[in-house]
Structure formats: structure tokens, C-alpha cells
C-alpha positions in Angstrom: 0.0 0.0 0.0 1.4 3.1 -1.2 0.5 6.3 1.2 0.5 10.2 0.0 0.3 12.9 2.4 -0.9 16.3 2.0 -0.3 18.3 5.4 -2.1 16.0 8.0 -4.1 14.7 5.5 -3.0 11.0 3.8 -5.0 9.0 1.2 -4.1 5.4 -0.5 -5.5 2.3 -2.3 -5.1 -1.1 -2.2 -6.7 -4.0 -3.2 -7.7 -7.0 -1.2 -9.4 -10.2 -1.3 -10.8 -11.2 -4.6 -9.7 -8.3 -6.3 -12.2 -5.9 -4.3 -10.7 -2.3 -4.4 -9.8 -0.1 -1.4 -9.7 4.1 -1.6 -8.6 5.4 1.7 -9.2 8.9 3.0 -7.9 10.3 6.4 -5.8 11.8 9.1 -2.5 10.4 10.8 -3.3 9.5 14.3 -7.3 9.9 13.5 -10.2 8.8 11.6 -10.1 7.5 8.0 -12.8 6.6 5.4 -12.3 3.9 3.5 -14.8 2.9 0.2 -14.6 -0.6 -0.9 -15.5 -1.2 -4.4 -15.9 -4.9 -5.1 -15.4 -6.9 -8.9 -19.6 -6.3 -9.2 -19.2 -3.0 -8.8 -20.9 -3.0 -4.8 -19.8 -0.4 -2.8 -19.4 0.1 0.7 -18.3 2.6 2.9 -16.4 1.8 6.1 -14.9 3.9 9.5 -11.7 3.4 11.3 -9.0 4.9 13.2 -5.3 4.8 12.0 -2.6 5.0 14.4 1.0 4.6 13.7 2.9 2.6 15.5 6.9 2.3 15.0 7.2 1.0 11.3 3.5 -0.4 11.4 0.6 1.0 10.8 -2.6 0.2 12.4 -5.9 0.3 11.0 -9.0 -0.5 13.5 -12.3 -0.9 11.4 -15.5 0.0 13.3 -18.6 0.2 11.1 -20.1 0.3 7.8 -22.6 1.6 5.9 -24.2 -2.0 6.0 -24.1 -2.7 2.1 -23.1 -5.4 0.1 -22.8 -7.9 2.6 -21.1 -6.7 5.4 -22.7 -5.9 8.7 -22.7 -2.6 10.0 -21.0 -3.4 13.4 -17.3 -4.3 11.9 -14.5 -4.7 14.3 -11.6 -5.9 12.0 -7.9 -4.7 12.1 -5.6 -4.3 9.8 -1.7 -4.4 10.4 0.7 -2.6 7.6 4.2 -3.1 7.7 6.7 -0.6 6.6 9.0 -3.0 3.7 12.4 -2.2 4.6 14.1 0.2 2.1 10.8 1.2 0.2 10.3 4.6 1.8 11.1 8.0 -0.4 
């Protein structure tokens, strides 16, 4: 997963399982937004916090919007690790 910032302000992409795509919009140390488009074209918009924590980087899902198959209540995290020698 490749991150921009902009001031406080970071946003990035991935795609997971099944090749369902991943925008993400947020704030270091804060909230993010993430919209989850899947193969069929679903989409679903989650909430989580990101917190960085040494060379990882924590994401804590919390809820969605309840579409496409995913329940509303959604406690899931997600660990990032920093690849050595692939930051700028």
C-alpha cells in the first residue's frame, strides 16, 4: 500500500481479497474513510481509526454503511508493515 500525504491529510489504495478495491481517505493519528468497491461494482463505505505505531501502521475498522454484505458493526484490524528500504 502506497500512502500520499498532503499536510495531515493521507490517502491510498489497495486491493484486497478477490480483487475488491480499497480508496482510503484520512488523518495520521485519526479517523479514515475507506470505500470498498468490489469486482460487481458493490460499494461500501467503512470507518476506522489509524494509528502509527513504529514501522506499522494500524488500521482499526469500526462500522459500515451495511451494504453489500457486510454488517454494520465491523470490528476488524488491519496491520501494515513498513517494507524495509521502500520509503522515499
Amino acid at each position: 500500500m502506497v500512502v500520499t500525504q498532503e499536510g495531515c491529510t493521507f490517502r491510498s489504495s489497495f486491493v484486497g481479497i478477490a480483487g475488491t478495491k480499497h480508496k482510503v481517505v484520512g488523518t495520521v493519528n485519526g479517523s479514515i474513510t475507506v470505500t470498498r468497491s468490489t469486482l460487481e461494482g458493490c460499494v461500501t463505505v467503512m470507518k476506522a481509526t489509524v494509528v502509527r505505531n513504529g514501522d506499522r501502521l494500524n488500521m482499526q475498522f469500526s462500522e459500515t454503511n451495511g451494504t453489500c454484505n457486510l454488517p454494520k458493526s465491523f470490528p476488524q484490524l488491519r496491520v501494515w508493515q513498513l517494507v524495509p528500504g521502500s520509503a522515499p
